[in-house]
C-alpha positions in Angstrom: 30.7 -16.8 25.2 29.7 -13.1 25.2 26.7 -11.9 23.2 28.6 -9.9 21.0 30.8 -13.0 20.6 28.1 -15.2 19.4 27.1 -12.4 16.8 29.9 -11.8 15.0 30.4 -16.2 15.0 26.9 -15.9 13.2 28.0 -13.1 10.8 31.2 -15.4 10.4 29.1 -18.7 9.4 26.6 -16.3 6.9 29.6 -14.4 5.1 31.2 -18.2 4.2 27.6 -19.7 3.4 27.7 -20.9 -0.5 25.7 -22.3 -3.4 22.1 -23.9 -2.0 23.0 -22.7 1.6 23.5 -19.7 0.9 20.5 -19.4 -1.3 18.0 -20.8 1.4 19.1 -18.9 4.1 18.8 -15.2 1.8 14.5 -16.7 1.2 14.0 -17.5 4.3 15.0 -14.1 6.0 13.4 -12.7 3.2 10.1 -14.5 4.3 10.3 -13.6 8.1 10.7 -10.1 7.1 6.9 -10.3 6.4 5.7 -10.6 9.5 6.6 -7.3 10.2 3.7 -5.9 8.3 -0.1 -5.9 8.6 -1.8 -8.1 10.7 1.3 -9.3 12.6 3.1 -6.5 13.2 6.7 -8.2 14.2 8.8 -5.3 13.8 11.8 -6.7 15.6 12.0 -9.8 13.4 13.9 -7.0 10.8 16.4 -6.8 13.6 17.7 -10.5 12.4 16.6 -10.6 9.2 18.1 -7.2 7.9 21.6 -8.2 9.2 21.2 -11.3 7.5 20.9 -9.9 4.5 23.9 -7.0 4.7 26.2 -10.5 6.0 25.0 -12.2 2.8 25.7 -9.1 0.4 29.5 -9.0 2.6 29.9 -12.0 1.2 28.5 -11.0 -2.5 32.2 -10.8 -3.8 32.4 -9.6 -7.4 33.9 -12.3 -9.7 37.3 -11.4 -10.6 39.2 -11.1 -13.8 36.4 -9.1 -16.0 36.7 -6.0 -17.4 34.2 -3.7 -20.1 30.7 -2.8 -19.4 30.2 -6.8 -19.1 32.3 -6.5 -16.8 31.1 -4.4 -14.4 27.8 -5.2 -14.9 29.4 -9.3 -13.9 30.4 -7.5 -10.5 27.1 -6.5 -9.5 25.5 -9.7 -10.0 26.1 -11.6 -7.1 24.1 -8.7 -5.2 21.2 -9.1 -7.4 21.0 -12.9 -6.5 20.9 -12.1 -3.4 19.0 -9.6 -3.2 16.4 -11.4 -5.9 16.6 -14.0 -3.3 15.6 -12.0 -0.2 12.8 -10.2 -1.8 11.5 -13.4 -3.5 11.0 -15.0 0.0 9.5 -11.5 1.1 7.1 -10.9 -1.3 6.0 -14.3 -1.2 4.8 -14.8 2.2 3.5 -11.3 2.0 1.6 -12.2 -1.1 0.4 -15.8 -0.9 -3.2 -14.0 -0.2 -3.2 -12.8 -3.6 -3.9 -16.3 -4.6 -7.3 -16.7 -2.9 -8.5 -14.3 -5.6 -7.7 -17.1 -8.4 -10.1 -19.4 -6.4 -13.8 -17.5 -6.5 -13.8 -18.6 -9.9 -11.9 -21.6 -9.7 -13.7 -23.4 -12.6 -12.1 -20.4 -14.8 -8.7 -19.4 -12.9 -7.5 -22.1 -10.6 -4.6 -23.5 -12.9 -3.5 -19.8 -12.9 -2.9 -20.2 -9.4 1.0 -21.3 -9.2 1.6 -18.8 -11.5 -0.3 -16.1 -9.8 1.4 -16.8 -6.3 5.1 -17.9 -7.7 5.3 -15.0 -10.6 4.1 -11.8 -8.7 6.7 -12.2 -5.8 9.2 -13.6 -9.0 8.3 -10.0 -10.6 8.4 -7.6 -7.5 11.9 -9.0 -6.1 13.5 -8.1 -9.4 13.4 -4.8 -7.7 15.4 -6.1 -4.6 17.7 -7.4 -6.9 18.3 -4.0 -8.1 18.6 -2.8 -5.2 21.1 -5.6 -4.0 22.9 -3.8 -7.2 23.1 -0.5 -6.3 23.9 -1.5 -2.3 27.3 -3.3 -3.6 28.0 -0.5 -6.1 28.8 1.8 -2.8 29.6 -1.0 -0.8 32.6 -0.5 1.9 34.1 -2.7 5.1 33.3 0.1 7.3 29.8 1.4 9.0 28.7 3.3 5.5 27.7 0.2 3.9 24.6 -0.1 6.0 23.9 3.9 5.3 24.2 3.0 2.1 22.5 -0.4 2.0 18.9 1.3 3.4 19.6 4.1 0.5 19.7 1.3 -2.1 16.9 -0.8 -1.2 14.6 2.4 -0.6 15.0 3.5 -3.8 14.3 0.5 -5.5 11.3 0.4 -3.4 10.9 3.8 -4.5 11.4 2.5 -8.1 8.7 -0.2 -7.7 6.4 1.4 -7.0 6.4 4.6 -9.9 7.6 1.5 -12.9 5.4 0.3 -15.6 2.2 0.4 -13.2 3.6 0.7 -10.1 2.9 -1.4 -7.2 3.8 -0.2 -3.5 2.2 -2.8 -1.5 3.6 -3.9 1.7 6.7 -1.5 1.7 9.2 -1.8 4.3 8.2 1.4 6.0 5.0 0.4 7.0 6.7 -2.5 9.6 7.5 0.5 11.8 4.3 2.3 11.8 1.7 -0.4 13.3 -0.1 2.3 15.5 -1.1 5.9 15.2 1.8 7.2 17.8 4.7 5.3 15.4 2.5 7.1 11.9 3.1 11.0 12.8 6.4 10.9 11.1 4.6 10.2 7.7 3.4 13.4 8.0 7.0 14.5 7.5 8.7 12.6 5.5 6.2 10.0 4.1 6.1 6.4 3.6 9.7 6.4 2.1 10.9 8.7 4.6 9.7 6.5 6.8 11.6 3.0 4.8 14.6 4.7 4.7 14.9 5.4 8.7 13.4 1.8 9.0 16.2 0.0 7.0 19.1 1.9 9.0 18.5 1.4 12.0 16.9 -2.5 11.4 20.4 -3.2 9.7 22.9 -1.5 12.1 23.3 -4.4 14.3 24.9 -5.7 11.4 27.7 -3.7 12.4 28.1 -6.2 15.8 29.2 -9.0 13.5 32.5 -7.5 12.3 34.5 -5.3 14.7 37.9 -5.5 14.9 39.9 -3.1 15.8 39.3 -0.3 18.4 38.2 2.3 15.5 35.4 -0.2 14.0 34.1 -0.7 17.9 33.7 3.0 17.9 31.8 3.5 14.6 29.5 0.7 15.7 28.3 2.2 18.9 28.1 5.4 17.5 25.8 4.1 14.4 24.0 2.1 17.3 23.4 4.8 19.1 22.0 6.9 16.1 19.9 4.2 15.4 18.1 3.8 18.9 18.3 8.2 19.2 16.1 7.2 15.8 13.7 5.3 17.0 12.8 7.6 20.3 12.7 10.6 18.1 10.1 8.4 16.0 8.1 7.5 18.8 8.6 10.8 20.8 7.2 13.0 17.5 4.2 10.8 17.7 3.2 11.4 21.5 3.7 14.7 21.1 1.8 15.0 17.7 -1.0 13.3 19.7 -0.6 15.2 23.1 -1.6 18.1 20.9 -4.0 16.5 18.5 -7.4 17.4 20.1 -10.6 15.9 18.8 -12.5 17.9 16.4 -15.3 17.2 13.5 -16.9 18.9 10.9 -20.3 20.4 12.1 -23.8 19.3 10.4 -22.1 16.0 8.8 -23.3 12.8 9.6 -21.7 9.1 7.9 -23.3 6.3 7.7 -21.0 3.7 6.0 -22.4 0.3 4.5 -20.4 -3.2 4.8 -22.5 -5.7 3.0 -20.3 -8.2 3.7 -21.5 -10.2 0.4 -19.8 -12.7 -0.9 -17.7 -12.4 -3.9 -19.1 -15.2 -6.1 -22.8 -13.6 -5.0 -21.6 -9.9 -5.6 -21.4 -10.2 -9.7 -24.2 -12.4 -9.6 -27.4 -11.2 -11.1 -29.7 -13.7 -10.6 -28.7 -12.3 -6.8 -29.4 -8.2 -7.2 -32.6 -8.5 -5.1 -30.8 -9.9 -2.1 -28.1 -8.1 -2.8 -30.1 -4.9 -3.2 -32.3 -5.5 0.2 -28.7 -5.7 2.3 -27.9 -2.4 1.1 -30.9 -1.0 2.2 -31.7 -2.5 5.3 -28.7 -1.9 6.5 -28.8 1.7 5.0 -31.8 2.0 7.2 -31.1 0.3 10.2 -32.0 1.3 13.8 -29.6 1.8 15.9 -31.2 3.5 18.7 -33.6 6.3 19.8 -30.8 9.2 18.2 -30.3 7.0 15.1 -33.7 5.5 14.5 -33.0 5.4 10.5 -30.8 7.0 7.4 -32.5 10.1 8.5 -30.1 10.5 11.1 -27.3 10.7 8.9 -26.7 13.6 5.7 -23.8 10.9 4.0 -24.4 7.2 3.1 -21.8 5.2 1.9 -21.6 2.1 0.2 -18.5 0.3 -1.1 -16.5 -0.3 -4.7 -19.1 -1.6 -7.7 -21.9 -2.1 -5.2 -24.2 -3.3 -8.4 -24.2 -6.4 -10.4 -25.3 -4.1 -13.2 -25.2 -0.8 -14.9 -26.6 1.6 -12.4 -27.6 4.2 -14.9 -29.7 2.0 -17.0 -31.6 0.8 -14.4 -34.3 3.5 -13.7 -36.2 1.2 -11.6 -33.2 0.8 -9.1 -32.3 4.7 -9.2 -36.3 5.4 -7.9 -35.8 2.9 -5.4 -33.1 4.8 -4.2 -34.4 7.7 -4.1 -37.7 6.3 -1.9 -34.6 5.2 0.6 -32.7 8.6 0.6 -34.3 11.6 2.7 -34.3 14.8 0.6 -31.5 15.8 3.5 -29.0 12.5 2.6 -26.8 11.7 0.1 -25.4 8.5 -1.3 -21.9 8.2 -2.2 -21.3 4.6 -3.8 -19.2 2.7 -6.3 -20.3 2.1 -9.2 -19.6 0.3 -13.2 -20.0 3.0 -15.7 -20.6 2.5 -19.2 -19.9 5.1 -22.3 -21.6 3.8 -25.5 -18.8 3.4 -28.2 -18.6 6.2 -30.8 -18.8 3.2 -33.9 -21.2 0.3 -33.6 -18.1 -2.4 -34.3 -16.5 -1.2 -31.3 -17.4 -2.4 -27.7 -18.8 0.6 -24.8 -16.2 1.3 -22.3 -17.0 0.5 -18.5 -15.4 2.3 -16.0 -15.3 1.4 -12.3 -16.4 4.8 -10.4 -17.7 6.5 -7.7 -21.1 7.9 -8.1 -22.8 11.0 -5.9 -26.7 10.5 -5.7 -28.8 13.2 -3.9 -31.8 12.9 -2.2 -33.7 12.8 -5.5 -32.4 10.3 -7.0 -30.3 12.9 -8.9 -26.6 11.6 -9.9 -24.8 14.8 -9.2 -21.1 13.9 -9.5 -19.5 10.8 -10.3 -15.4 10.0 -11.0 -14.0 7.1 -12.9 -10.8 4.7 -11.3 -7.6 6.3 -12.4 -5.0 3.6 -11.8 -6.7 0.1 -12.8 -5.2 -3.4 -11.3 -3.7 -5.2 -13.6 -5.3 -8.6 -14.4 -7.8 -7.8 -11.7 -9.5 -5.1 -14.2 -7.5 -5.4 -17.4 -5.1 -7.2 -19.0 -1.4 -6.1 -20.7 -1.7 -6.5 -24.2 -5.8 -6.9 -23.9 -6.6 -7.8 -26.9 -3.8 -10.2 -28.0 -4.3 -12.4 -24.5 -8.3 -12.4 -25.2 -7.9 -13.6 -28.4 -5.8 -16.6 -26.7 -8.5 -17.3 -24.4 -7.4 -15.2 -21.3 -9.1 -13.0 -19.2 -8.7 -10.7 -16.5 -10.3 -12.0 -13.0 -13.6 -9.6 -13.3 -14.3 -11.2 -17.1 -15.0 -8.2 -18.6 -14.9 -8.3 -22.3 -12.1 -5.5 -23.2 -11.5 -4.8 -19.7 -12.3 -1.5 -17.4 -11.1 1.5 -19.0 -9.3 4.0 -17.0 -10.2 7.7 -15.8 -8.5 10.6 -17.5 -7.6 12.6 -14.3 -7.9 12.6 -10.6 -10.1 15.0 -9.5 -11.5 16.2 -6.3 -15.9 16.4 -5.8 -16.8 19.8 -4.7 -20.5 19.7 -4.4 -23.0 21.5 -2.4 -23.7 20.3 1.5 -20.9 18.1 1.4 -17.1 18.5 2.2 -15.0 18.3 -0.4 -13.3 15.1 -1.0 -10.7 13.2 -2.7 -12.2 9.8 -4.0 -10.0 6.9 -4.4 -10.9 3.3 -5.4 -9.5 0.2 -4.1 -5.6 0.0 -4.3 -5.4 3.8 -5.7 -5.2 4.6 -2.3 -1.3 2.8 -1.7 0.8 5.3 -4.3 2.3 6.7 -1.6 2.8 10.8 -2.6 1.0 10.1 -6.1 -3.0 10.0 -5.1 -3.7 14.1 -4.6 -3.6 16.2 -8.1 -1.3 18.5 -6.9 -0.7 20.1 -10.4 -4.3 21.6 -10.2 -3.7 24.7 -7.8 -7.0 26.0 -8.7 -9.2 23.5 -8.0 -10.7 23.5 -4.2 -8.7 21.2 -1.2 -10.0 18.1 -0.2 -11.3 17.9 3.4 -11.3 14.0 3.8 -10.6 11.3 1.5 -13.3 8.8 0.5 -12.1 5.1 -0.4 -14.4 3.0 -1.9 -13.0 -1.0 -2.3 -14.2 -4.3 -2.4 -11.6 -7.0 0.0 -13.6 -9.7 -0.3 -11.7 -11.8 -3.8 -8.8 -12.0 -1.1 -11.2 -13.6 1.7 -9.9 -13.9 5.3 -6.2 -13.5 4.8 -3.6 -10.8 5.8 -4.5 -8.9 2.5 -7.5 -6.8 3.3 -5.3 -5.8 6.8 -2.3 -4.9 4.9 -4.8 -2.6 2.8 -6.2 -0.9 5.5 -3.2 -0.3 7.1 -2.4 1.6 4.5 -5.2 3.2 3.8 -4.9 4.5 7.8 -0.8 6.0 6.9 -2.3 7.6 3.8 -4.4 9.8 6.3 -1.2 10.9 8.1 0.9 11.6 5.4 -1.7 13.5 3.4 -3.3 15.2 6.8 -6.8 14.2 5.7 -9.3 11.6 7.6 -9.7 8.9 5.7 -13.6 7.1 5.2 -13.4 3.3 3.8 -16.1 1.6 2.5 -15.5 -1.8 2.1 -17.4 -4.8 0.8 -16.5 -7.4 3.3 -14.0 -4.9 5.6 -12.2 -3.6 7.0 -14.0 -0.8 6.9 -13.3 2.3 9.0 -13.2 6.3 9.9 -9.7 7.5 10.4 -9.1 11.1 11.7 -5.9 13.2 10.2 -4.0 11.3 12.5 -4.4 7.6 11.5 -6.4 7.3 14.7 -9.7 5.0 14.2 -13.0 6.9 15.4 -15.8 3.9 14.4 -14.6 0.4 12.5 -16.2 -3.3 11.2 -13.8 -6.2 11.4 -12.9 -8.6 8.8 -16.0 -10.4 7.7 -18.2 -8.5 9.6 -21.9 -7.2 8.1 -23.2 -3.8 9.7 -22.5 -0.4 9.8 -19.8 2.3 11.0 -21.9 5.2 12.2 -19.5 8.6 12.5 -18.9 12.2 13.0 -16.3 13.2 10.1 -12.9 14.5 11.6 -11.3 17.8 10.5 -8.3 17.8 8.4 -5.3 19.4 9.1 -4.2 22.5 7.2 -1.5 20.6 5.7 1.0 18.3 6.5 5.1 18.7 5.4 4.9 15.9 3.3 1.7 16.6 1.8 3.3 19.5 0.5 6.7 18.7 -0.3 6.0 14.8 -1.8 8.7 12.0 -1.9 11.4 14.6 -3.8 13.4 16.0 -0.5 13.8 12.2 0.3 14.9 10.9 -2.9 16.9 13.8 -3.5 18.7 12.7 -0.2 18.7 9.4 -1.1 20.6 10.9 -4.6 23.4 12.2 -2.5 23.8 9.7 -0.1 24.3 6.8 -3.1 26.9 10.1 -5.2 28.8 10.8 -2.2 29.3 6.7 -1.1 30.4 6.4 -5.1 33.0 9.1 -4.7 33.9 8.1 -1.6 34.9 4.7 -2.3 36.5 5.3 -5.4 39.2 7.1 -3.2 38.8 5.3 -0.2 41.7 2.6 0.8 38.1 0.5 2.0 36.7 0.0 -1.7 35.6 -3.6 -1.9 
């Protein structure tokens, strides 16, 4: 039997699957998919698992018979299931991590663990239900069905990330950019870009299971052969990017970036500030050499997300230590909880999870507050009602972390200007630069403050910092990440890593800081050209199968 033979006897068996069958095989593509992301990296598993899923909406027939806005809305459902079904299995083995975070505490938050691992993937595939939805509203027999089909699902991935408060974690796009040579098209059209090139041409060798007739054998080589033009002209735009990309750093500054590597039930632990307090600075003041004998060396320490297990402004005795370790040449740029004393005694202070700027004196010269806050990792929906229940987001903070106003960028003196993002601010793909603000000065590198370790030694903290490494293509700015237990790292504008600690790993990352680019495309244009093309592609499939004699 030929190879084509076999494929289109597989699409055959997928299009007839039913009930429980059916159902299985739609969650357990859905859960291969993930190993196409961060640590793993199996991009061509979406080569089998994509096709899957356009055989499985083939066979998502609309009942018949109904009629009305019920009606219609009955039609669609069958794409939804399966659509529901494939992201449920996705999300799921791309989130199981998320439990270990329900374990630190597990006196407190263990029996929230089914709930936490089952419910977030339950939550997220809605959206892959949706987009099943849209996907067999412009569905067809011919070769448009899989333009349209990567249209669909990228805008509900589009979608789930901007809804309620967004979450944009492990989206398809970032299966095809595992290196710095496969990230320079980010710099174009951005992660979403990026998803919807990915989901074409993983889901055109659906095209191999159905071809009959000489027509259909012709569309299908042609889409093929788009498909693999596609991916050279992906991985051709990144040599050349990098063929031209010539090393180049920012004169006088010198990083020094911190990774504690403490554990999470020791980092919120008082009774453990002095050990925690004598990692920072020994290893703020290691020596590494006769060139980097001590923090001298260096004019920017950096430690990672809420460093203290207390309220570093009302601890004077902590700020002068500080300022014994800091040279009057060196800053310290750290994270931070920040309180603000509540205007009314009967109400509770808000704390805000920041970055602070501390000079050489012990001086704090600039500090910003976390804009986008994690939900029931730093507050809860509906805070107070769920408190007075008894629940509690995972950091047990009484009211929960309040959130910044505004983004905004620290311009002080000696240092670059830089955009400072905490933990997962740094995912929102298009949505972490305050554009709006012409007349504020342009970042020069991005600073990311976080704090991996709640997720311990699983594919979480990789999937973050793979993400964190795209956000320095797309946006044209090198990227510094401090993190608590890693991966922490200096990117340049190019995603390429200069210094980097492993998972786990205690020590330093000692660095020159890269130059930014002028700008990027996407930095200046944002997600808008791409879902605006996305918006025509789904209008003209609508219109096109309303008259078309291959309207499903």
């Amino acid at each position: 039997m030929s190879s084509a033979g076999f494929v289109e006897r597989i699409a055959e068996r997928v299009l007839l699957l039913e009930g429980w069958s059916r159902a299985l095989v739609a969650l357990i593509a859905g859960a291969l998919s993930a190993l196409s992301l961060a640590p793993y990296h199996a991009f061509l598993i979406l080569l089998i698992t994509l096709p899957v899923l356009v055989w499985l909406l083939d066979g998502a027939l609309p009942e018949t018979g109904s009629s009305g806005i019920w009606g219609g809305i009955r039609r669609l459902l069958p794409g939804f299931r399966i659509g529901w079904l494939f992201g449920f299995g996705y999300f799921l083995a791309g989130f199981w991590w998320v439990g270990q975070a329900f374990l630190v505490d597990a006196d407190e938050f263990a029996f929230l663990l089914p709930v936490a691992v089952v419910a977030l993937p339950a939550g997220l595939a809605l959206f892959w239900g949706i987009g099943g939805m849209l996907a067999r509203l412009v569905w067809s027999d011919d070769w448009t069905r899989i333009l349209g089909f990567a249209a669909s699902f990228t805008l509900a991935e589009w979608l789930r990330g901007s809804m309620l408060t967004g979450l944009p974690w492990n989206v398809p796009g970032y299966a095809a950019m595992p290196t710095p040579v496969l990230m320079q098209s980010a710099s174009l059209v951005g992660l979403y870009g990026v998803t919807l090139i990915t989901l074409f041409v993983a889901a055109s060798p659906a095209l191999l299971g159905f071809r009959s007739g000489t027509g259909a054998s012709r569309s299908t080589s042609t889409v093929l052969t788009v498909a693999a033009a596609t991916c050279v002209a992906h991985l051709g735009f990144g040599l050349w990017s990098l063929s031209s990309a010539e090393k180049a750093y920012v004169d006088d500054i010198k990083l020094r970036v911190v990774q504690p590597a403490l554990d999470q039930k020791e980092k919120w632990d008082i009774t453990k500030e002095p050990l925690i307090m004598a990692r920072y600075f020994e290893l703020s003041n290691a020596n590494k050499g006769p060139e980097v004998a001590n923090i001298a060396a260096f004019t920017h320490v950096i430690w990672p997300e809420s460093a203290f297990p207390f309220i570093l402004s009302k601890r004077a005795d902590q700020l002068s230590d500080i300022a014994k370790l800091l040279p009057p040449t060196t800053s310290l740029i750290t994270g931070a909880m920040r309180m603000e004393e509540a205007a009314n005694s009967d109400e509770q202070p808000k704390v805000f999870n920041s970055l602070y700027v501390i000079n050489g004196n012990g001086e704090t010269i600039a500090a910003r507050d976390k804009v986008r806050l994690l939900p029931f990792g730093e507050f809860l929906p509906f805070q107070n009602f769920l408190e007075n229940l008894g629940f509690q987001q995972l950091t047990r903070l009484r009211g929960g972390f309040a959130a910044g106003h505004q983004r905004s960028v620290v311009d002080i003196p000696g240092t670059p200007t830089f955009l400072p993002l905490i933990c997962y601010e740094i995912i929102f793909s298009g949505r972490i630069h305050p554009h709006n603000d012409a007349s504020s000065p342009q970042p020069k590198w991005i600073v990311n403050l976080t704090n991996d370790a709640w997720f311990g030694m699983t594919a979480g903290p990789y999937q973050h910092a793979h993400q964190a490494q795209v956000r320095a293509v797309e946006e044209g700015l090198p990227v510094v990440r401090a993190a608590n237990n890693g991966i922490s790292f200096v990117a340049d504008a190019y995603g390429r890593i200069e210094e980097s600690l492993s998972l786990g790993q205690r020590g330093v990352v000692d660095s020159r800081l890269p130059v930014a680019h002028a700008s990027t495309l996407f930095r200046h244009m944002g997600n808008w050209p791409v879902m605006g093309l996305i918006c025509l592609i789904m209008l003209g499939l609508l219109l096109l199968n309303i008259k078309s004699k291959h309207r499903v």
